[in-house]
C-alpha positions in Angstrom: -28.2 61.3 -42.7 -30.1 59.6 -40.3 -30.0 56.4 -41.7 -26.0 56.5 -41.6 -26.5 58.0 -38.0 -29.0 54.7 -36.9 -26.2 52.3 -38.3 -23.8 54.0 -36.6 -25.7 53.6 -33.5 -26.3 49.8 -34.3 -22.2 49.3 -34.8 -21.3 51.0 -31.4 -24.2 49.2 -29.5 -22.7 45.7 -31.0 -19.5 46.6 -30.5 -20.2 47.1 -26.6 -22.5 44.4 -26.7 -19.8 42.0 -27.7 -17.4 43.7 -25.3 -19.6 42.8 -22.5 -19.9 39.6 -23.5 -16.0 39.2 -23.7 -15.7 40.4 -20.1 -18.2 38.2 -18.7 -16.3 35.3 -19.9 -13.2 36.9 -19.1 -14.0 37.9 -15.3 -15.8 34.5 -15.1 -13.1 32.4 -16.2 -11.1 34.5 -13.8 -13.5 34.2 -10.8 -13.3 30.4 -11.3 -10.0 29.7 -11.3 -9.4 31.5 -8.4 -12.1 29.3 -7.0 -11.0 26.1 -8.1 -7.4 27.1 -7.3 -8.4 28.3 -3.5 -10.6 24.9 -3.5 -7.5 23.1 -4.1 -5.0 24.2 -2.1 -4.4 24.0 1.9 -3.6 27.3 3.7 -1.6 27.5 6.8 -3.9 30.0 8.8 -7.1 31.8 8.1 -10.9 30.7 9.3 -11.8 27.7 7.3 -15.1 28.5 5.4 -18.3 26.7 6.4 -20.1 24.5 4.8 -22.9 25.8 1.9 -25.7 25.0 4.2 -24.3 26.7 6.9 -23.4 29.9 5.0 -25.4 33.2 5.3 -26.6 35.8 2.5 -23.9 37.9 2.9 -21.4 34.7 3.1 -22.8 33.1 0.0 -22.0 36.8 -1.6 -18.4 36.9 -0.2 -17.6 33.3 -0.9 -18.7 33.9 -4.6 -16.4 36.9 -5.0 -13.5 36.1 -3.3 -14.0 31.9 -2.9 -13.4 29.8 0.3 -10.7 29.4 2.8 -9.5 25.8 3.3 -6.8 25.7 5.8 -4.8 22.9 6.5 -6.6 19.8 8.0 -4.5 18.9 11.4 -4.4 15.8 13.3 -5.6 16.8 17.2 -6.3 13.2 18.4 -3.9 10.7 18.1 -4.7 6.6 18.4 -3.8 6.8 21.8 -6.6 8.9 22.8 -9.1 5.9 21.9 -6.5 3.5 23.7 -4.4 2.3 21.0 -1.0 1.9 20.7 0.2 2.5 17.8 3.6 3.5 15.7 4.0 6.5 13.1 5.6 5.1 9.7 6.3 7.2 6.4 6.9 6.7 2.7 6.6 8.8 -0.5 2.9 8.8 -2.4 2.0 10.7 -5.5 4.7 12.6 -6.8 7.1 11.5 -4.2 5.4 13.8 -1.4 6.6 12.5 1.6 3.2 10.2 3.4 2.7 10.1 7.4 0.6 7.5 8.4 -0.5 5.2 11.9 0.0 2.3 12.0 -1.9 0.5 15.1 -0.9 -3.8 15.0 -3.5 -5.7 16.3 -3.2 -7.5 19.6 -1.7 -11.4 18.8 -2.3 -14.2 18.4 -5.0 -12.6 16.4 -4.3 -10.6 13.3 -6.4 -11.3 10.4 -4.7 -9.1 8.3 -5.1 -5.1 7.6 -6.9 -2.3 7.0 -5.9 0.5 5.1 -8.1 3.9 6.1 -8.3 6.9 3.8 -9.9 10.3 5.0 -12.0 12.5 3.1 -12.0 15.8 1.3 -10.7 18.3 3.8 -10.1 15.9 6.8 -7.3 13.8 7.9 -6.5 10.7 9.7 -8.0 11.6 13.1 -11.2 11.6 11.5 -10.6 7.8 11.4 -10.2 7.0 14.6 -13.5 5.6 15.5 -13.6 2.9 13.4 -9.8 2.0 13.4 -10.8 1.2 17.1 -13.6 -0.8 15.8 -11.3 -3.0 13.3 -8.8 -3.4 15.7 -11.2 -4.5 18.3 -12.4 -7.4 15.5 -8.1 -8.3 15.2 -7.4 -6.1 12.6 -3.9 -4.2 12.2 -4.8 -0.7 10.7 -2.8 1.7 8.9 -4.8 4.8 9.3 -3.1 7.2 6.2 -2.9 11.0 5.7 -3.3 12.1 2.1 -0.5 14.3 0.3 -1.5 17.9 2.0 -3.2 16.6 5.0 -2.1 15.9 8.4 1.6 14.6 9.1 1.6 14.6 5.6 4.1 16.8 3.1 2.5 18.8 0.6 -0.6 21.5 0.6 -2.8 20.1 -2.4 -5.5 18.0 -2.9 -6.8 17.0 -5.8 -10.4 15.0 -4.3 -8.4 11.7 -4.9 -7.1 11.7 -8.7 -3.7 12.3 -7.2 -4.7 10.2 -4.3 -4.8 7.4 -5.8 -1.4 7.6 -6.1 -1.2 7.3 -1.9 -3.4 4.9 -1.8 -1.2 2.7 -4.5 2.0 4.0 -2.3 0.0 2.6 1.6 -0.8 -0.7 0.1 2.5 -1.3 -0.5 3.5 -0.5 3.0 1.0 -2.6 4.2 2.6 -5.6 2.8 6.1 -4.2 4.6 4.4 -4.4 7.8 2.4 -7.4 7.6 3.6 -9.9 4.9 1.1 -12.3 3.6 -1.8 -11.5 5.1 -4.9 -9.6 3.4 -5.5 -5.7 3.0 -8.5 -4.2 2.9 -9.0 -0.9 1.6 -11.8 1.7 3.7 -12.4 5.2 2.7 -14.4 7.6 2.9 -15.9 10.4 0.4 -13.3 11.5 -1.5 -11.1 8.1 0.3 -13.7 5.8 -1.2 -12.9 7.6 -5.2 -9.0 7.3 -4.6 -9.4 3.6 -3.6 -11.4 3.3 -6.8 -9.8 4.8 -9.1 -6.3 2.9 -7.4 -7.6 0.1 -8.6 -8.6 1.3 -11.8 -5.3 2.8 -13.0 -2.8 1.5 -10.2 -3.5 -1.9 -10.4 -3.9 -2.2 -6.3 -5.7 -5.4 -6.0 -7.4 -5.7 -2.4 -8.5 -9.0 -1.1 -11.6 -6.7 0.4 -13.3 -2.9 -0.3 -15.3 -1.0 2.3 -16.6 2.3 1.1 -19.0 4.9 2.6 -20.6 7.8 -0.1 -18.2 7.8 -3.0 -19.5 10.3 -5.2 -20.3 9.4 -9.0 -18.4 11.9 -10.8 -16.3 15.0 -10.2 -18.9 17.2 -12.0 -21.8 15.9 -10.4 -20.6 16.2 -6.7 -19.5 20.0 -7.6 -23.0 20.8 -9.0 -24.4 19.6 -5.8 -22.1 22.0 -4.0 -24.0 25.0 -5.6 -27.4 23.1 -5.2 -26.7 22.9 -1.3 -26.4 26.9 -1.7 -29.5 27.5 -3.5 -27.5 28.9 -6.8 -27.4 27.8 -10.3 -25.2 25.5 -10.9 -24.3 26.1 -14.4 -22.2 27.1 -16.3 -20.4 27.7 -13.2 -20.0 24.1 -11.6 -18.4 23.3 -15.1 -16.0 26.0 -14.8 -14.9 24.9 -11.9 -14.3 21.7 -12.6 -12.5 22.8 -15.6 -10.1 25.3 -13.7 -9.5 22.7 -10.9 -8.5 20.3 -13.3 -5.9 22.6 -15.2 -4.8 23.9 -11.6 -3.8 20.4 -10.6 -2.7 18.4 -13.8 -5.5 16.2 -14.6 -9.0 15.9 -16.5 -11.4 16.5 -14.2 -14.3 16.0 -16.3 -12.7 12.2 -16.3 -12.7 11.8 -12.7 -15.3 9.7 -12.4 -16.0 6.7 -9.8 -18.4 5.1 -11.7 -16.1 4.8 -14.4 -13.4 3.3 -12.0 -16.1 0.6 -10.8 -15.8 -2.0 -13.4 -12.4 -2.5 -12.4 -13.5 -4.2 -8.8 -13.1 -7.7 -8.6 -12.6 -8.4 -5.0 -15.8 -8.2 -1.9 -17.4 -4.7 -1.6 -19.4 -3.6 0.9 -20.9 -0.2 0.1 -22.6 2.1 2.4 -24.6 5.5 2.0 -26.7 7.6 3.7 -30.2 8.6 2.1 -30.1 12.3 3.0 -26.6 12.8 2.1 -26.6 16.4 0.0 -23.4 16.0 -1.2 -24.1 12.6 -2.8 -27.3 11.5 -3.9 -28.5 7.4 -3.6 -28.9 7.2 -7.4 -25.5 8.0 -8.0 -24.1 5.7 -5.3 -27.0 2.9 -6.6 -25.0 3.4 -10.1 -21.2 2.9 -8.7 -22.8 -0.2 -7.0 -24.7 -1.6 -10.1 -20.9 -1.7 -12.1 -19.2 -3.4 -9.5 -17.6 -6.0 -10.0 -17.0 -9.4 -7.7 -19.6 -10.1 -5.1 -20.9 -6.9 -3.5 -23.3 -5.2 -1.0 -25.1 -2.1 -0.3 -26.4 -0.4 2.9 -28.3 2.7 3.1 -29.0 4.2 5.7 -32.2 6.2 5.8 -31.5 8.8 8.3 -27.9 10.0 8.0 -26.3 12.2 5.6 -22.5 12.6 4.6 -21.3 11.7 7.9 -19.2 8.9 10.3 -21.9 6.1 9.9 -19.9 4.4 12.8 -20.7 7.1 14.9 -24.3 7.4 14.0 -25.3 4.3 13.8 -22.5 1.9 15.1 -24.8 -1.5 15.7 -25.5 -1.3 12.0 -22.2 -0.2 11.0 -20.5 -2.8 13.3 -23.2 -5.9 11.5 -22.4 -5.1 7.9 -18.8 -4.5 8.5 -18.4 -7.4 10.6 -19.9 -9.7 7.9 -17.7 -8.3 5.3 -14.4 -9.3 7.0 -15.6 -12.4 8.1 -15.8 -12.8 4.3 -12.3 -12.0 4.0 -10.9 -14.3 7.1 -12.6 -16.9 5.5 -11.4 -16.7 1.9 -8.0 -16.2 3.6 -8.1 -19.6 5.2 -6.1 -22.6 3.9 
């Protein structure tokens, strides 16, 4: 009798047990989509959450349950409010979404050719402002380009420059419309530095020149340091989430990796980080640089973080870029 009663007891505490354990993947499955879905997706209105290291106890708590609020990024400056004229041109990017993008011509007789400027994850164009003054100041034409779901652009998902790439491939293109024969270089930043990347890994876009500033390694990586920067655990979760966030937006996540994409680069790269950067640590920058291809340089610089290195530290900024496209002038010459 008791015997019968003790394995009784053992079969209803496994069964529970393994109920539990059901739900936990259920609900967590659940909580990450939600999160890589909300991650993914540009609302119209709302308070756009703050960054990890800026968020509370409680607003760690609430962000975990109910996941953040990314609205919209909008352009409020225009090139005219750092003195340049300039002229808004469009033409359809990845999956025929409908692209906005500036393009500011530089002042003749000198035009050495043009640079193409990508935003990062959660900005838009504006955000490049400051230094499509200072290319255009060195006789540069700039197309400064809003990704699908940004901006004046059509659309309201990202997917941190997989689909991008797609733009990207889509803006060099229009480049050559603009100005024929003359070189284009491709600048981005954060997730604008992967899309150029991975362009010319599986595009075929073929830059005479690549400026770059903190490209992150690999999807997974720059998502664990998201829950490092909040002082959590990043797994299983971070893996979750980049699993969800893939399936959300049609790709393989897991294969979204820069340093993959870096063999592909045959042209000039300059490559620039900062060494306190939490969202991208030097190593992994130091191993998208070591699998570069074509002749190549890389800046550190040992007091910013994931920020505009132009505005932080223009004189170097200004000496390393300026070397790079006088590079480029001179390969272009006769």
């Amino acid at each position: 009798m008791v015997k019968s009663l003790l394995h009784g007891f053992r079969a209803h505490w496994r069964l529970a047990v393994t109920i539990l354990l059901v739900a936990g993947v259920v609900a967590g499955n659940v909580i990450a989509w939600a999160h890589a879905r909300a991650m993914s997706r540009f609302v119209r209105s709302g308070e756009r959450t703050a960054s990890p290291e800026k968020l509370g106890g409680l607003a760690k708590a609430r962000v975990l349950l109910t996941g953040v609020t990314l609205t919209r990024p909008e352009n409020r400056q225009t090139p005219k409010d750092v003195g340049l004229e300039f002229q808004t041109v469009h033409f359809p990017g990845a999956k025929g979404i409908q692209l906005a993008a500036w393009f500011v011509p530089a002042i003749p007789p000198t035009t050495n050719g043009t640079i193409l400027l990508f935003h990062g994850y959660g900005a838009s164009k504006a955000a490049l402002l400051p230094p499509a003054a200072e290319f255009h100041a060195l006789g540069w034409n700039t197309l400064l380009v809003d990704f699908h779901g940004s901006g004046g652009s059509a659309g309201d998902t990202t997917s941190v420059g997989w689909h991008e790439a797609e733009d990207v491939a889509a803006a060099f293109a229009e480049a050559a419309k603009l100005a024929p024969s003359k070189p284009r270089v491709l600048y981005g930043v954060s997730m604008g530095a992967a899309a150029c990347l991975r362009a010319l890994h599986v595009q075929g876009v073929r830059p005479d020149a690549l400026i770059l500033e903190c490209p992150f390694d690999r999807m997974l990586t720059t998502v664990q340091h998201r829950f490092h920067a909040m002082r959590l655990p990043s797994f299983p979760f971070a893996e979750l989430l980049v699993f969800w966030g893939g399936q959300t937006g049609g790709f393989d996540a897991f294969a979204h990796n820069p340093v993959d994409y870096a063999p592909s680069v045959r042209c000039p790269t300059l490559l620039m980080h900062g060494a306190k950067d939490p969202r991208v640590y030097v190593r992994e920058v130091e191993r998208i640089y070591e699998r570069l291809g074509g002749e190549k340089s890389l800046v550190v610089f040992p007091k910013l973080g994931h920020q505009s290195y132009v505005e932080a530290d223009a004189n170097v900024w200004r000496k390393e870029v300026k070397g790079q496209l006088a590079l480029v002038v001179a390969q272009a010459k006769p």
